[in-house]
One Martini backbone bead per residue (centre of mass of N, CA, C, O) as a GRO file, in nm:
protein
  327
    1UNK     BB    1   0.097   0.031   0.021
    2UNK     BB    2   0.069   0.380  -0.022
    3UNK     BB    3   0.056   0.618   0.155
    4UNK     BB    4  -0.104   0.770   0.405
    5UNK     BB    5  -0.373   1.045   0.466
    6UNK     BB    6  -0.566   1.300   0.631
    7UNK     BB    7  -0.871   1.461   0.631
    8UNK     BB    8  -0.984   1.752   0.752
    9UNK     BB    9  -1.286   1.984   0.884
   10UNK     BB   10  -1.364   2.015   1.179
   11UNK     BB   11  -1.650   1.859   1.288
   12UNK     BB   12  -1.939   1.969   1.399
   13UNK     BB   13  -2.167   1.913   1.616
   14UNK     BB   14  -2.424   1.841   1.705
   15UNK     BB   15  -2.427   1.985   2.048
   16UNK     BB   16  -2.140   2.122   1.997
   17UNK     BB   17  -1.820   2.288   1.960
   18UNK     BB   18  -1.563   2.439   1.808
   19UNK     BB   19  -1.380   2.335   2.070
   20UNK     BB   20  -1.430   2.075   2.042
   21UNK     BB   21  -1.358   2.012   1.744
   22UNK     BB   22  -1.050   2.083   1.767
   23UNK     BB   23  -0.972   1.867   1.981
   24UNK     BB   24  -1.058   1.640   1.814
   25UNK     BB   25  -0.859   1.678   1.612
   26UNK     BB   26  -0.620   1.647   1.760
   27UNK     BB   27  -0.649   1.374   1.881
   28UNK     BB   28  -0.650   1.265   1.604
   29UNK     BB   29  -0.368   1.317   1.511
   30UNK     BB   30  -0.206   1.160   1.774
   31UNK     BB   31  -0.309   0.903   1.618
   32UNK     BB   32  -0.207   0.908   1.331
   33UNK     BB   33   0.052   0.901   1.418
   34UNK     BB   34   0.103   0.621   1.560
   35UNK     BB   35   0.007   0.500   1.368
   36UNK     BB   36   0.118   0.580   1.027
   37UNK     BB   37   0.050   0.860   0.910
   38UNK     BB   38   0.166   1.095   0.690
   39UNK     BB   39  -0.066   1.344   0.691
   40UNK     BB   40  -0.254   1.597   0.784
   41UNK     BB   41  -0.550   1.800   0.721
   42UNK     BB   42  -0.699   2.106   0.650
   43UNK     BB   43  -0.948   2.321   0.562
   44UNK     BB   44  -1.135   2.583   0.378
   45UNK     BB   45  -1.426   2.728   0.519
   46UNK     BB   46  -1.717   2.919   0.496
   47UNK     BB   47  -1.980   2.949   0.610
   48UNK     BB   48  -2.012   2.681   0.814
   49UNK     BB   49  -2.169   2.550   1.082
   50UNK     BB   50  -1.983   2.255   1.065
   51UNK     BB   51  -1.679   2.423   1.056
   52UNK     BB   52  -1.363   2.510   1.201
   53UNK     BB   53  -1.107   2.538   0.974
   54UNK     BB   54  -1.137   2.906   0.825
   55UNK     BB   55  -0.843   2.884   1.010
   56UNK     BB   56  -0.615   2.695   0.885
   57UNK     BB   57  -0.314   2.810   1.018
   58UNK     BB   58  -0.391   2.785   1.301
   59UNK     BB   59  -0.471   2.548   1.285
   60UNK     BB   60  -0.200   2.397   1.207
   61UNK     BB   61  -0.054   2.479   1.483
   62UNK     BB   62  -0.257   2.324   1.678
   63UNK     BB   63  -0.161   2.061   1.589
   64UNK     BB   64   0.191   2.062   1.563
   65UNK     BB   65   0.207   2.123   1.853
   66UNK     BB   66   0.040   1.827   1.962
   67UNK     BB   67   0.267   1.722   1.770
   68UNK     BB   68   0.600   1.545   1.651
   69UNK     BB   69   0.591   1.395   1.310
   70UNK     BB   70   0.355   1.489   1.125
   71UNK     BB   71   0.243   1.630   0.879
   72UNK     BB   72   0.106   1.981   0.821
   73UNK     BB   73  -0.217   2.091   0.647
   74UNK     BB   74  -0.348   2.185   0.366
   75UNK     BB   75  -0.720   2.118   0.221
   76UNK     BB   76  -0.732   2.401   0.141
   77UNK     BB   77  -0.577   2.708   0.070
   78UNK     BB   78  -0.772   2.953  -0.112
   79UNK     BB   79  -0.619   3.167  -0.249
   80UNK     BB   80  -0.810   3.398  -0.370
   81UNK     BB   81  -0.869   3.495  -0.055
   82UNK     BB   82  -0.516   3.577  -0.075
   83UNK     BB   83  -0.280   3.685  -0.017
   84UNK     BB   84   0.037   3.572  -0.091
   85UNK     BB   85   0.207   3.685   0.145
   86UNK     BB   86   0.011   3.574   0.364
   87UNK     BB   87   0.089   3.276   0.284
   88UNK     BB   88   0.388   3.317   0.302
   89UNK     BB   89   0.368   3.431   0.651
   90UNK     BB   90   0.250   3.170   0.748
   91UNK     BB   91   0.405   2.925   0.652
   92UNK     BB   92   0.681   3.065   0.741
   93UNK     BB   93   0.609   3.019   1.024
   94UNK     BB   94   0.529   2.730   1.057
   95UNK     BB   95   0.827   2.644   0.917
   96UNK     BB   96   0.974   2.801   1.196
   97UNK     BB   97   0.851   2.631   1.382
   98UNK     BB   98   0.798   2.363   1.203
   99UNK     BB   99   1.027   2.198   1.080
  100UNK     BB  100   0.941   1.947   0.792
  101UNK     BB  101   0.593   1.966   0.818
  102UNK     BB  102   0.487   2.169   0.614
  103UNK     BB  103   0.181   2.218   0.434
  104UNK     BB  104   0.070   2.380   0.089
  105UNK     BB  105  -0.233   2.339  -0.014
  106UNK     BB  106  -0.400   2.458  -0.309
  107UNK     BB  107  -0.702   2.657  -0.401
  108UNK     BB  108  -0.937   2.821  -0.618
  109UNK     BB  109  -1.164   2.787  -0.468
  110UNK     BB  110  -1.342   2.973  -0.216
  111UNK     BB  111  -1.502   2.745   0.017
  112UNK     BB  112  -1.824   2.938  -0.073
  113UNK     BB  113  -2.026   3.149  -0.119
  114UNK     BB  114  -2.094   3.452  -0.295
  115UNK     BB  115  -2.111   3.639  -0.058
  116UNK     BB  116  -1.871   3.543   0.104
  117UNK     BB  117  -1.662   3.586  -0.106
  118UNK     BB  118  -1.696   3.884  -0.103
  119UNK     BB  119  -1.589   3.931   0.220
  120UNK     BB  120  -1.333   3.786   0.143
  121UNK     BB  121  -1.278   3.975  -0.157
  122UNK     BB  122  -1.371   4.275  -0.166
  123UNK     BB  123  -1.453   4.236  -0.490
  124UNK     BB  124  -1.281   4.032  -0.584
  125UNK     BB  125  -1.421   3.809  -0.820
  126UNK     BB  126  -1.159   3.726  -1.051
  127UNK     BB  127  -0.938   3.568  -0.867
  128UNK     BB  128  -0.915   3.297  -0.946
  129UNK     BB  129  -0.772   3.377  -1.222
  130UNK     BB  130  -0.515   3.426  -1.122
  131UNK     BB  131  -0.394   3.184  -0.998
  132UNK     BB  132  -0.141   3.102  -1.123
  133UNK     BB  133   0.002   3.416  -1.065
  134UNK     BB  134  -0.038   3.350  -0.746
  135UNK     BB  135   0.156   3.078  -0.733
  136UNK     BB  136   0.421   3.240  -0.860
  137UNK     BB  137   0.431   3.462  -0.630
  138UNK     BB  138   0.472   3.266  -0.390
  139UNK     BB  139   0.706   3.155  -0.482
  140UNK     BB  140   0.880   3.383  -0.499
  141UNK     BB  141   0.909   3.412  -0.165
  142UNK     BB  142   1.025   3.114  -0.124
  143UNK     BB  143   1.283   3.201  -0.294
  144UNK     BB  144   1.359   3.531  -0.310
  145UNK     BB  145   1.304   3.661  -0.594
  146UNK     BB  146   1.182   3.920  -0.430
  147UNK     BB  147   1.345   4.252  -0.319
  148UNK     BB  148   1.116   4.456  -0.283
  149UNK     BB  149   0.962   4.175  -0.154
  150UNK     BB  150   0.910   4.024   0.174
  151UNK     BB  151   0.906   3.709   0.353
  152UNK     BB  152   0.859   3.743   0.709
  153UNK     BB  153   0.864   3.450   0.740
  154UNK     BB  154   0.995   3.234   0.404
  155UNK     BB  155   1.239   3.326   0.286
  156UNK     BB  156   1.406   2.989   0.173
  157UNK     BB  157   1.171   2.800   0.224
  158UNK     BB  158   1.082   2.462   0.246
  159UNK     BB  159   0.749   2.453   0.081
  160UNK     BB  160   0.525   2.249   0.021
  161UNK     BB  161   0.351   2.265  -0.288
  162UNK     BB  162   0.010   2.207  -0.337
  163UNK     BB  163  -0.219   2.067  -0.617
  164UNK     BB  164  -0.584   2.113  -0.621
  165UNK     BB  165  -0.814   1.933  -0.752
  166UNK     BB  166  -1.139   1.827  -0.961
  167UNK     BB  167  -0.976   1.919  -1.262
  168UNK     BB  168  -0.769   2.005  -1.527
  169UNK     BB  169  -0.663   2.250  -1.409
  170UNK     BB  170  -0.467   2.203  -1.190
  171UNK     BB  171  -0.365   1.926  -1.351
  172UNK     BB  172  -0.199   2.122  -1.548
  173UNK     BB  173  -0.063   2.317  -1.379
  174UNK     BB  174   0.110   2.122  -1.182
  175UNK     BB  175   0.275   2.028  -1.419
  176UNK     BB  176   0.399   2.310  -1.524
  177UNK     BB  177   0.515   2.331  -1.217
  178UNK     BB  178   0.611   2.086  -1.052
  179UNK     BB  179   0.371   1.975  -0.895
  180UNK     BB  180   0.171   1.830  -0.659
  181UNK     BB  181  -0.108   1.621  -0.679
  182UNK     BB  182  -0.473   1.683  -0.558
  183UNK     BB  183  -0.778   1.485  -0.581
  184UNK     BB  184  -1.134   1.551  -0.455
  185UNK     BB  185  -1.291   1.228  -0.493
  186UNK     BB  186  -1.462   1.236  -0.221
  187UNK     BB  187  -1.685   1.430  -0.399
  188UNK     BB  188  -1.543   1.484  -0.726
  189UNK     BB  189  -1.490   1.208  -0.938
  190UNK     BB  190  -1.544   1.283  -1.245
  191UNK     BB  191  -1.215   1.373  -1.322
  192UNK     BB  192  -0.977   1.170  -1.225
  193UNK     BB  193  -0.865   1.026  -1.452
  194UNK     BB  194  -0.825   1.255  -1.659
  195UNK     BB  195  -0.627   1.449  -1.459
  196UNK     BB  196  -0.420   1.203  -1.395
  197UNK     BB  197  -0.349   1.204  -1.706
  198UNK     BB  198  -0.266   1.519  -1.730
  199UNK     BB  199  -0.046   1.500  -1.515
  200UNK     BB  200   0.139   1.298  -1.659
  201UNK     BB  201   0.152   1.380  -1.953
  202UNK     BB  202   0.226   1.709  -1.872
  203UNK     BB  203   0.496   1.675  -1.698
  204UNK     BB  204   0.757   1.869  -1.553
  205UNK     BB  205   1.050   1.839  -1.487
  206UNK     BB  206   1.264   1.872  -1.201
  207UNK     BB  207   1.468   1.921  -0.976
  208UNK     BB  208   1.301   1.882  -0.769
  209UNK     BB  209   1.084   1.747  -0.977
  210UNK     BB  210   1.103   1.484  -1.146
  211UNK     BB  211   0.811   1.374  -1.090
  212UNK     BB  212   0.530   1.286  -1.041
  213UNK     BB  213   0.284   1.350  -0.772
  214UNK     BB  214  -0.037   1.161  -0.674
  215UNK     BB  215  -0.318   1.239  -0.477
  216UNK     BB  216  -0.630   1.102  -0.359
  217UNK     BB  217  -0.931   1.074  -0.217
  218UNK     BB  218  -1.141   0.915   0.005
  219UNK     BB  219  -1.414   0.776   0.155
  220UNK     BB  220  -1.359   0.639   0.520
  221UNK     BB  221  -1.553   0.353   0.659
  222UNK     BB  222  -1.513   0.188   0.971
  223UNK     BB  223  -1.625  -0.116   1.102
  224UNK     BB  224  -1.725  -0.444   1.262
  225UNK     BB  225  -1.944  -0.381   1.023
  226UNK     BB  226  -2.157  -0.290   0.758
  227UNK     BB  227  -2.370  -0.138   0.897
  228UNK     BB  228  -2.234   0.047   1.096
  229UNK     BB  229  -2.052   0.186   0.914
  230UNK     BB  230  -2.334   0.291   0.729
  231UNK     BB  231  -2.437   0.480   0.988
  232UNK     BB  232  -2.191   0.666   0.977
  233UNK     BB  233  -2.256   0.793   0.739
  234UNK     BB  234  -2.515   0.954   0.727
  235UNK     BB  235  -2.396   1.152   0.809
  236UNK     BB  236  -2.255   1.292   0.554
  237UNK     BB  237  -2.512   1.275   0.381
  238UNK     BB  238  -2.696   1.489   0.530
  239UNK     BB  239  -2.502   1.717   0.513
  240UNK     BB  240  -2.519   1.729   0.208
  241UNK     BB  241  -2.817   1.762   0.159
  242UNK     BB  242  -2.817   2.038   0.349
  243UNK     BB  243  -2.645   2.208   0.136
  244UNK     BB  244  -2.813   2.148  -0.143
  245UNK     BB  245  -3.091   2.298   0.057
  246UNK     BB  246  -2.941   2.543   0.224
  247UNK     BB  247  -2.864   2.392   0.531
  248UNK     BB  248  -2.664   2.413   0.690
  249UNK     BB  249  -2.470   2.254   0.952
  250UNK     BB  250  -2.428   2.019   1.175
  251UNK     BB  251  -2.330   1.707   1.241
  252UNK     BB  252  -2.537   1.477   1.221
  253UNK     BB  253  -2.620   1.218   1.347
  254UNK     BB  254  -2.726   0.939   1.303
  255UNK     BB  255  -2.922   0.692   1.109
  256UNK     BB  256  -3.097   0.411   1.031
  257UNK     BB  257  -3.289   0.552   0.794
  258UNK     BB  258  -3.175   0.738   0.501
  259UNK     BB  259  -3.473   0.745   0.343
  260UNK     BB  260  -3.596   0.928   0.500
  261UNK     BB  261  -3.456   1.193   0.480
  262UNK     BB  262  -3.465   1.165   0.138
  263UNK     BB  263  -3.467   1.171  -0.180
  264UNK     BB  264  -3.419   1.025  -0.462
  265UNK     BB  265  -3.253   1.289  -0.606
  266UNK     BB  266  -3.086   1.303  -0.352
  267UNK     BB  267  -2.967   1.012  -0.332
  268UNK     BB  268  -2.826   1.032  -0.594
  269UNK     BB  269  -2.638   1.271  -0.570
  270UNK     BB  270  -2.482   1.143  -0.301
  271UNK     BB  271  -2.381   0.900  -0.456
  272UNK     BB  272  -2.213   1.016  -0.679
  273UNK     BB  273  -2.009   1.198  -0.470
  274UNK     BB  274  -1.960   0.908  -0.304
  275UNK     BB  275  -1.844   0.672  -0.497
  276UNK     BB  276  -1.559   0.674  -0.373
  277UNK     BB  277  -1.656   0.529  -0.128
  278UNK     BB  278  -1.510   0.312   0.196
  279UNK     BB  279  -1.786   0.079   0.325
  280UNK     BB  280  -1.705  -0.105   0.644
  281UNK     BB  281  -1.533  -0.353   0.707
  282UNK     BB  282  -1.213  -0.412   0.731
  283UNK     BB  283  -1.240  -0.631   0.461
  284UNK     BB  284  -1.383  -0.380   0.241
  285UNK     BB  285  -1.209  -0.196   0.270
  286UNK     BB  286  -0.923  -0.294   0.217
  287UNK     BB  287  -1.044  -0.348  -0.093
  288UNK     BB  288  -1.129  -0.068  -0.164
  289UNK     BB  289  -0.833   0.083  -0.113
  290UNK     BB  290  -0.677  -0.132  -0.309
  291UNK     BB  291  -0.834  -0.066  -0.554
  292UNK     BB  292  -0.792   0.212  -0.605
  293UNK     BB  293  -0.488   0.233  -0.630
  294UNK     BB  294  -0.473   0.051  -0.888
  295UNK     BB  295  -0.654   0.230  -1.062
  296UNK     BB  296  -0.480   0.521  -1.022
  297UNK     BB  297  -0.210   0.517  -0.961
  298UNK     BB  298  -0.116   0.618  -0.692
  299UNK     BB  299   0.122   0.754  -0.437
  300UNK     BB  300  -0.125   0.855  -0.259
  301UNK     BB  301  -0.364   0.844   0.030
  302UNK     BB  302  -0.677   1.013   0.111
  303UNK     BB  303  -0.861   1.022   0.402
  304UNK     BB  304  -1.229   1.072   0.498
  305UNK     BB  305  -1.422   1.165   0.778
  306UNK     BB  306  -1.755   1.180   0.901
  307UNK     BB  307  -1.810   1.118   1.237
  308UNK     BB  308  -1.984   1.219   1.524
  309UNK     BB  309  -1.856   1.015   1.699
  310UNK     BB  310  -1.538   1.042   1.871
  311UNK     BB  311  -1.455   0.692   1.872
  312UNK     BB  312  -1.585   0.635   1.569
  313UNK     BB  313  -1.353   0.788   1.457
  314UNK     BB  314  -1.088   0.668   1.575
  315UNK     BB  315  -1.183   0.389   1.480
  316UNK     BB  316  -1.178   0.391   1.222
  317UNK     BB  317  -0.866   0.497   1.160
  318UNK     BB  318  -0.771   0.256   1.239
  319UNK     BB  319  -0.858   0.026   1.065
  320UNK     BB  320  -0.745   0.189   0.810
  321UNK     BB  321  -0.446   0.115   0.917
  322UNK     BB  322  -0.513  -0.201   0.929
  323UNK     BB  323  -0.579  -0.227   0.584
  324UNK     BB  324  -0.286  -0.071   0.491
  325UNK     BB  325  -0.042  -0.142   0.697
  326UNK     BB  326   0.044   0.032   0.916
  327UNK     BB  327   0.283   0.167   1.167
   0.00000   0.00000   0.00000
């Protein structure tokens, strides 16, 4: 199996608080450096009252301070929602606390709805398009060769950027600059398979990057059963069915029959957004993660669960840890 490493979103629990969600946030990052999970990723949303992760770099300093050796990184960090030097000056100070262990992926999409956007972005609603410029803005800070501005700290560390994104415009960025790709298939995997071959044959090796590398996200959750699995996931089916009928909230508790919740073409949206889960014992698990990446080709996979109950949540983890054969 190639390296494994959790995507989380610090989910706020139905009758949780905020403060909560952080702790657990930690919680589960120190059981995944024991277990020999690769790195810890939080992402950037906002306006979402079900995720606490929207101080994203914050966020990464409270995991990174509570761990000793898991890379802590964003997955990622909204670039067009802010000035590239202060995502270089926000990194520049994380990887000067944590020298080695610090991830910069970055997405071009708002992470956010359009009023929202507009309150993040002050009027530059046109921001997503300069993404490449901005990308190679940032590059440039940390690389030290705008001497007009610089990042400190900032310049002249080796923060690692990776390029996340759902569609062939990131994973042809990636190629373009040498950068490592990783494609959102947790919720998004309709170009997955096309991304990964534009990333890779389209791919400029350089010497920091001889070669392409790609990771790919998919939802996993694993329990003693296939029942219980399947019951600990209707949280995040819920969550998203409530997204999409523009009512977020915090992550609703499980329900035994999630056919109650939504409607037929509910539940099409939601197998569809979620058709790369891999959800069950075990046993299901363990072979539908090595499926995955069989067909992928990927150089390593990023797993992701919201999951109500936080022994239940750290419990999945653990499974996905010994199916995937980490140590």
């Amino acid at each position: 199996m190639v390296p494994v490493s959790i995507l989380d979103l610090s989910p706020i629990v139905r009758g949780g608080t905020a403060a909560q969600a952080l702790d657990r946030s930690l919680e589960l990052a120190r059981r995944a450096e024991q277990l020999g999970y690769r790195r810890y990723w939080v992402a950037e949303h906002h306006n979402m009252p079900g995720i606490a992760s929207a101080a994203t770099a914050v966020v990464i300093g409270h995991i990174a301070a509570g761990t000793s050796k898991i890379r802590v990184g964003s997955g990622g960090v909204m670039l067009p929602n802010h000035a590239p030097l202060v995502i270089a000056e926000q990194f520049g100070t994380l990887e000067t606390l944590f020298p080695g262990r610090i991830d910069l992926g970055l997405g071009r999409a708002p992470g956010t709805d359009p009023l929202t956007a507009r309150a993040l972005r002050r009027g530059n609603l046109d921001s997503a398009d300069e993404f490449p410029r901005d990308v190679m803005e940032l590059q440039g800070y940390f690389r030290g060769t705008n001497r007009a501005v610089q990042a400190v700290p900032g310049g002249g560390l080796a923060v690692p950027i990776w390029l996340l994104g759902s569609s062939l415009f990131s994973a042809q960025l990636a190629a373009a600059l040498s950068l490592p790709f990783a494609f959102a298939s947790h919720f998004a995997p309709d170009h997955l398979a096309g991304a990964l071959d534009a990333y890779r044959s389209e791919f400029r090796p350089s010497a920091a990057m001889p070669r392409p590398y790609a990771m790919a996200a998919v939802g996993a959750y694993a329990a003693g059963t296939d029942a219980e699995a399947a019951r600990l996931f209707t949280s995040q089916q819920q969550a998203f069915v409530n997204l999409r009928r523009g009512t977020p909230g915090p992550l609703p508790p499980p329900v035994d029959d999630i056919d109650q919740v939504w409607s037929p073409p509910e539940k099409a949206m939601v197998t569809h957004a979620f058709r790369e889960a891999v959800v069950g014992s075990p046993a299901i698990v363990k072979q539908g993660l090595a499926d995955f990446v069989q067909r992928t080709g990927i150089d390593e996979l990023m797993v992701t669960a919201a999951v109500y109950d936080q022994a239940a949540r750290i419990r999945s983890f653990e499974l996905v840890a010994e199916a995937c054969g980490l140590s």
